[in-house]
C-alpha positions in Angstrom: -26.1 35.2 39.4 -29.6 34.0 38.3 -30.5 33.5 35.0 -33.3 33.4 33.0 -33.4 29.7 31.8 -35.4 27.9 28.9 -36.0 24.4 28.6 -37.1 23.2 24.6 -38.2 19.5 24.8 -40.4 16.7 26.0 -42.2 17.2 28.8 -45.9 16.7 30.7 -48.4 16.0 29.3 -45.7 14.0 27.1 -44.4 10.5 29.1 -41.2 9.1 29.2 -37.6 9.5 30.1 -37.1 12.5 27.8 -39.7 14.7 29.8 -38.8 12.7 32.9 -35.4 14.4 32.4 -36.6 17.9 31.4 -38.2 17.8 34.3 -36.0 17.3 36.7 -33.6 20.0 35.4 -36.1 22.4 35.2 -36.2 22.2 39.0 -32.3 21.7 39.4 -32.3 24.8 38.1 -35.2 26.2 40.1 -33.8 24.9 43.4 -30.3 27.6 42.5 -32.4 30.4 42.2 -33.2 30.9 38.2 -36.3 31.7 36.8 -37.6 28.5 34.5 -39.9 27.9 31.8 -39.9 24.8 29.6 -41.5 24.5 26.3 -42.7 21.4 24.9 -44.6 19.6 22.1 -48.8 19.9 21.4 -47.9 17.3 19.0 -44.6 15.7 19.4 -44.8 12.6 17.0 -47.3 12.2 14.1 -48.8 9.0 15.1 -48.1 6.8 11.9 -44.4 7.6 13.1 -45.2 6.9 16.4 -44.5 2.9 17.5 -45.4 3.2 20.9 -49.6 2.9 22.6 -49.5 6.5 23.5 -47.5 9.5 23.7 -49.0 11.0 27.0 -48.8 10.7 30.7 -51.9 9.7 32.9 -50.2 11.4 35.7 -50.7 14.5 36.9 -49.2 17.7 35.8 -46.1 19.0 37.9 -47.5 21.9 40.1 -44.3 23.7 40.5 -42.9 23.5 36.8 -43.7 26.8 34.2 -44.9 24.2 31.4 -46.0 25.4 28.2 -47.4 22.9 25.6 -47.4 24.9 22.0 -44.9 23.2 19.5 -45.7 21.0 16.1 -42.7 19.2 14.9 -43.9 18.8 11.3 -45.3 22.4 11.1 -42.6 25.1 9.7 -45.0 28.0 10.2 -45.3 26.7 13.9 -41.7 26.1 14.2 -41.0 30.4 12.9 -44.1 31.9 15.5 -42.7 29.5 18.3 -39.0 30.9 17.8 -40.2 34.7 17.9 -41.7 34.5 20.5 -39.7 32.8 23.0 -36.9 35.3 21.4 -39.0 38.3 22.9 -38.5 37.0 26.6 -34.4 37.2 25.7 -33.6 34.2 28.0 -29.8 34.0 29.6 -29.9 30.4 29.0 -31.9 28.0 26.4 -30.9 24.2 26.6 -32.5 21.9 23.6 -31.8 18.1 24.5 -31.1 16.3 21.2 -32.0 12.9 20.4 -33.4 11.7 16.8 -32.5 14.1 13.2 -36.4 13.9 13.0 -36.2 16.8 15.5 -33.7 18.4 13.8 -35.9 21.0 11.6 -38.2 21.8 14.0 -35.6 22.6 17.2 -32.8 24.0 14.6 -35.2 26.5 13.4 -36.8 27.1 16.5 -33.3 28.0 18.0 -32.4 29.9 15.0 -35.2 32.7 15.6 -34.8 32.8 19.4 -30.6 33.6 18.9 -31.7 36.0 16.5 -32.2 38.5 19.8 -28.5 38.9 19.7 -29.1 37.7 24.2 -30.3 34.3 24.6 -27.3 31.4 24.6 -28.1 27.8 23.5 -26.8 24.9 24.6 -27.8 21.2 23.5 -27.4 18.1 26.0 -26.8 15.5 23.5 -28.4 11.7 24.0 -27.5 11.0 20.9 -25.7 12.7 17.5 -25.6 9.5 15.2 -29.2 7.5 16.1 -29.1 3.5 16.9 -31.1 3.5 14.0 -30.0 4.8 11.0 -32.1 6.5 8.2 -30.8 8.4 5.0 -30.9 12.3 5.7 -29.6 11.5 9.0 -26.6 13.1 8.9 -27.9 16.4 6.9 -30.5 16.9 9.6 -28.2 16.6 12.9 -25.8 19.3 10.9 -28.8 21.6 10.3 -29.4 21.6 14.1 -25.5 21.6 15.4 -25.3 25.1 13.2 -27.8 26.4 15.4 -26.6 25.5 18.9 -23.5 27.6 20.8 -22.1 24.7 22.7 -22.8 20.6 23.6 -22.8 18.5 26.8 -22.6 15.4 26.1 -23.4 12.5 28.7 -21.1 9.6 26.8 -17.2 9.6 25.4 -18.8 7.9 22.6 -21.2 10.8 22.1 -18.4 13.1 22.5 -16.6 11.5 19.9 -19.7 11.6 17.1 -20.3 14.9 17.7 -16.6 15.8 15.9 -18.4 14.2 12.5 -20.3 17.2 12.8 -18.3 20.2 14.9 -14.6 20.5 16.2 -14.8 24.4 16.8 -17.7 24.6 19.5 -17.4 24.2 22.8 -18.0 20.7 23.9 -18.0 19.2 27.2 -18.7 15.7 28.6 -21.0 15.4 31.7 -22.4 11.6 31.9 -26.5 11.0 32.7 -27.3 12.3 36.3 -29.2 9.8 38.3 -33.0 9.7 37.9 -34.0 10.3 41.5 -37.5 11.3 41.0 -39.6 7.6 41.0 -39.6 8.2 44.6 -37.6 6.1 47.7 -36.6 2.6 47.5 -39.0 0.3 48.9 -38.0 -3.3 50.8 -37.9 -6.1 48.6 -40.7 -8.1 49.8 -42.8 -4.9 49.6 -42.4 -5.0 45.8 -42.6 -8.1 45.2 -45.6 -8.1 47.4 -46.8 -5.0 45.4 -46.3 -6.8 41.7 -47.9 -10.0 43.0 -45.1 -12.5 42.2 -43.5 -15.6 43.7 -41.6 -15.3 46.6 -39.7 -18.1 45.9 -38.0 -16.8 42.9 -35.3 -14.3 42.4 -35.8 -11.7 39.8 -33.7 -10.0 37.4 -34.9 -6.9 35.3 -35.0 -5.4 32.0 -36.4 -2.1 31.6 -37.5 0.5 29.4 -39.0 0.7 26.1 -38.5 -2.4 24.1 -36.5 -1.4 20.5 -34.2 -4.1 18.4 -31.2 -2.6 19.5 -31.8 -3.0 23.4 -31.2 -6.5 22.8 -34.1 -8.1 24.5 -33.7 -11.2 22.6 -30.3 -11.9 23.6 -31.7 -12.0 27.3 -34.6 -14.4 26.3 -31.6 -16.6 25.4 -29.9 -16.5 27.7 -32.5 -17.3 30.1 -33.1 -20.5 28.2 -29.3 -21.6 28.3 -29.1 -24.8 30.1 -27.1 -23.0 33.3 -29.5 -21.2 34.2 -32.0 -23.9 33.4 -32.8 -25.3 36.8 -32.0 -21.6 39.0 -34.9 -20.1 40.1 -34.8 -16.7 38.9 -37.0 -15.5 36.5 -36.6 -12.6 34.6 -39.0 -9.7 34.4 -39.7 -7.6 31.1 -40.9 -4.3 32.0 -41.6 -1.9 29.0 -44.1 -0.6 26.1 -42.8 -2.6 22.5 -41.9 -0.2 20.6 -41.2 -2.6 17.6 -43.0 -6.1 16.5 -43.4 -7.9 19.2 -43.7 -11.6 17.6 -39.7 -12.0 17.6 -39.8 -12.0 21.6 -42.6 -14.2 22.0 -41.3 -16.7 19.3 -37.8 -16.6 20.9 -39.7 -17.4 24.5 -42.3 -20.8 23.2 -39.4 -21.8 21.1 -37.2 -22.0 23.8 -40.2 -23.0 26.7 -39.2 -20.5 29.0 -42.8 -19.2 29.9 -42.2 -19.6 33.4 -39.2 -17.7 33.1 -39.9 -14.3 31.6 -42.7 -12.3 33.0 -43.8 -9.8 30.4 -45.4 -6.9 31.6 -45.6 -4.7 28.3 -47.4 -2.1 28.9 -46.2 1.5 30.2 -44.8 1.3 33.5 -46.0 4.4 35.0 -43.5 6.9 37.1 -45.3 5.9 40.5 -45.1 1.9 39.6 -41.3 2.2 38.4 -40.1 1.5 42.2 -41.7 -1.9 42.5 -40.1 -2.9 39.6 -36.4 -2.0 40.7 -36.9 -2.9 44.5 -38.4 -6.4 43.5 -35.6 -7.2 41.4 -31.6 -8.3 42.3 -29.6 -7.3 39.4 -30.9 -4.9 36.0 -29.7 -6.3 33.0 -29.4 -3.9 29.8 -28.1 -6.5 26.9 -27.9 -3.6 24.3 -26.5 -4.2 20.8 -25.7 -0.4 20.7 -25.6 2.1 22.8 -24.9 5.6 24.1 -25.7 5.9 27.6 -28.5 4.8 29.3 -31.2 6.9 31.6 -32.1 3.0 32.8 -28.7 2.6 34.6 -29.2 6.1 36.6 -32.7 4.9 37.7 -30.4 1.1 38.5 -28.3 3.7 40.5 -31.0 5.8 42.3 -32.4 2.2 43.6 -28.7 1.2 44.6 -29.4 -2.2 42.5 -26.4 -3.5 40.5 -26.0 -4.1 36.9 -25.2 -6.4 34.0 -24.6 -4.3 30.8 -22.4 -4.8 27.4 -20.0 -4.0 26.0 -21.1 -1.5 23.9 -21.2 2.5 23.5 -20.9 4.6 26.9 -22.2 1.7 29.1 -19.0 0.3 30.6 -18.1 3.8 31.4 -20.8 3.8 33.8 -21.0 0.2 35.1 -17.1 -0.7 36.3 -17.1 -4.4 36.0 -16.7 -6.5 39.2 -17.5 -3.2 40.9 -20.9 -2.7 40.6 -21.9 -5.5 38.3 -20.5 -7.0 35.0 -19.9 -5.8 31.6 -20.1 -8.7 28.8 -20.3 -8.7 25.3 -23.6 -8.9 23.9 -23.8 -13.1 23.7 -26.5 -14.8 25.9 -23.9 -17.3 26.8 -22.2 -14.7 28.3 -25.0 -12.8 29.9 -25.8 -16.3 31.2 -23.1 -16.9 32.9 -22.8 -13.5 34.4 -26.2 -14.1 36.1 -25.0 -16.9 37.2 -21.9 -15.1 38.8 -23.9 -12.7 40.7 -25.9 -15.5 42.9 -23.7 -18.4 43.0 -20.4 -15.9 44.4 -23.6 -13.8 46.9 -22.0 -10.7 45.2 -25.4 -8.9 45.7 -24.5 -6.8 49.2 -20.6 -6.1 47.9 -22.2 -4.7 44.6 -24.8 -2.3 46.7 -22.3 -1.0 48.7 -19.9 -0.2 45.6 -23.2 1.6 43.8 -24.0 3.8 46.7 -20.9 5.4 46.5 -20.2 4.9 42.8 -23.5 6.7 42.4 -22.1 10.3 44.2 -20.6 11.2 40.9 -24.1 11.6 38.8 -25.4 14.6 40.5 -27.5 17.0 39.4 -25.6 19.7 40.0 -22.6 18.7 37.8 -24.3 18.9 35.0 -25.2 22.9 35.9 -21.8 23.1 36.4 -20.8 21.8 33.1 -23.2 24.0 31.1 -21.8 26.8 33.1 -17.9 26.5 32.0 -19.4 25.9 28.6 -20.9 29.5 29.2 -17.5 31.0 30.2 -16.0 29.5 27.2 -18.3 31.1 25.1 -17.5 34.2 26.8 -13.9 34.7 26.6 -13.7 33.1 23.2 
C-alpha cells in the first residue's frame, strides 16, 4: 500500500554524499508508488564549524524531488515550528539519517513534535552512532536523538553493534550502503583519462572523497613512496575537498619526493565529474584508520572498479578479500604491496567480474524492504 513518506536531512541545494543519498531514496520510494517530500537544512552548519569551501551544490536542483529547504540546526525555536508542522501532514513514514551528535538536538526535537500526532512512524538509517571523531557530550546527544526514533537500520555490523551502547529494546535491523548509482554510466578508460587530461602512460589508483585524518590519506602518500612501488608507473590520484589542515599531506609528499606520484585535485569533485575519476582509475583505495561503512565503495561498485580497503569497521564486510580486491591493515607497507599485487598478478578483469555480481546485493530496494519489516515489528509488538 502507498504511504505517505518524509525524508529529514541533507539535501539540494546542500552537496555531498549525505543529500546524494537522500536523494536517491526519495525517488526509490517514488518509483513504488509513495507520495515523497524531503526536508532539509536553510542552514545546515554554522560556518566556523564548517571545515569544508562550501556547503552547497552548483548543480541544478532535482526537478522531480518535493524539496523543502526550511531547517536551522542551531535554532530551538526553528527546530519546535519545523516539527509542528510537518506533524500536521501525519506522514506514514518519516526516515531521519543520523550521522554526527551535533545533529542530535535539532533532528531529536524535530522528531519529537512530528510523533506527537499519535500517526507518523520514524525510522533512522544510521551512518554512524559513535562519530570517528570523538567530542565530550557525544554520547548524551546521540541518546537524546535514539529516544525519539521507533526503530534503526543500520548499514554496518559494527554500527549495529554501537547502537546497543544506546538501545537493546527497539527494533533494529542491518541493511549495508546500497550502491550509489546516480553519477551516471561508466565511461571507457581512455575517455576519462582523456577527460581529466593525464598521462596515458601511467596507471592510476584512486582515493576519494572528502579528505579527514581518519581516512588515512597519509598512509597512502607512504605507501606510494615505498621503494616497491618506486620505479611502477602508477600514480595515484587524490580526489577530494580537505576537510582538515592540509600541510600534513603536502609535507608527507616533498618529504618523500613523490610529486610525480600523487595528483592532487582538492577541490570538490562535482556529481557530473565523479565518473571520470572512477573510469580513469584501476583500483580505489580507502586506507581508513576507522571506519563504519563507506558511500565511496558503493560508488567503487556502481563503476564495477575493485578495491583496496583496511581492516577496520564495516569495510571488510563489503570488500571480500581476493574477491573483489584486498583488505590490509592500515600500514603503507602493506597497502604497498597490495598495489603491487593487483598489477604484477593482472588481477584487474578477475576482480571486475567478481564486483559485478558482488554488487547485486546493494540494491535499492533492500533497504525499503528492511524499513518495511522494521514497520511490522513495530506493529505487532
Amino acid at each position: 500500500m502507498p504511504k505517505k513518506v518524509l525524508i529529514i536531512g541533507p539535501a539540494h541545494p546542500l552537496r555531498g554524499g549525505l543529500a546524494n543519498y537522500n536523494e536517491r531514496l526519495a525517488k526509490e520510494y517514488q518509483k513504488k508508488g509513495n507520495q515523497v517530500h524531503i526536508e532539509t537544512f536553510s542552514l545546515q552548519y554554522p560556518s566556523l564549524l564548517f571545515p569544508g569551501k562550501s556547503q552547497y551544490s552548483n548543480e541544478p536542483a532535482p526537478d522531480d524531488l518535493s524539496i523543502n529547504a526550511s531547517i536551522n540546526s542551531i535554532n530551538p525555536l526553528n527546530w519546535i515550528s519545523t516539527g509542528n508542522r510537518l506533524a500536521e501532514e501525519k506522514y506514514d513514514l518519516v526516515i531521519s539519517k543520523y550521522w554526527l551528535p551535533f545533529m542530535a538536538p535539532c533532528l531529536g526535537t524535530i522528531l519529537r513534535r512530528i510523533k506527537k500526532n499519535g500517526h507518523s512512524k520514524v525510522i533512522s538509517i544510521l551512518d554512524n552512532i559513535v562519530p570517528h571523531e570523538k567530542r565530550p557530550g557525544d554520547k548524551a546527544l546521540s541518546n537524546y536523538f535514539v529516544k525519539s526514533v521507533d526503530g534503526f537500520v543500520a548499514m554496518s555490523e559494527s554500527v549495529l553493534d554501537d547502537l546497543n551502547q544506546f538501545t537493546t529494546q527497539k527494533p533494529k535491523a542491518f541493511c549495508p550502503h546500497p550502491l550509489y548509482d546516480n553519477f551516471g554510466e561508466q565511461i571507457p578508460k581512455e575517455q576519462a583519462i582523456e577527460a581529466l587530461q593525464l598521462d596515458k602512460n601511467f596507471k592510476y589508483i584512486l582515493f576519494f572523497g572528502f579528505i579527514r585524518d581518519y581516512k588515512g590519506l597519509d598512509i597512502l602518500l607512504k605507501a606510494m613512496a615505498a621503494k616497491q612501488l618506486k620505479d611502477e608507473k602508477i600514480r595515484c590520484l587524490v580526489a577530494g575537498e580537505f576537510y582538515t589542515d592540509e600541510n600534513p599531506y603536502r609535507e608527507i609528499i616533498e618529504k618523500n619526493n613523490i610529486q610525480d606520484k600523487v595528483i592532487m585535485q582538492n577541490d570538490f569533485i562535482p556529481d557530473s565529474e565523479v565518473a571520470n575519476y572512477f573510469c580513469a582509475s584501476d583500483i580505489v583505495v580507502q586506507p581508513y584508520k576507522t571506519a563504519t561503512q563507506s558511500g565511496v565503495t558503493q560508488i567503487a561498485f556502481h563503476f564495477n572498479k575493485p578495491m583496496i580497503v583496511t581492516r577496520v569497521g564495516g569495510l571488510p564486510e563489503i570488500v571480500p578479500d581476493g574477491k573483489i580486491g584486498y583488505v590490509t591493515e592500515p600500514d603503507p607497507e602493506e597497502i604497498a604491496e597490495a598495489i603491487l599485487k593487483f598489477y604484477n598478478e593482472n588481477k584487474e578483469k578477475e576482480f571486475i567480474e567478481n564486483v559485478k555480481e558482488e554488487k547485486k546485493k546493494y540494491s535499492w530496494s533492500r533497504m525499503l524492504k528492511t524499513v518495511d519489516v522494521l514497520l511490522e515489528k513495530m506493529e505487532t509488538s
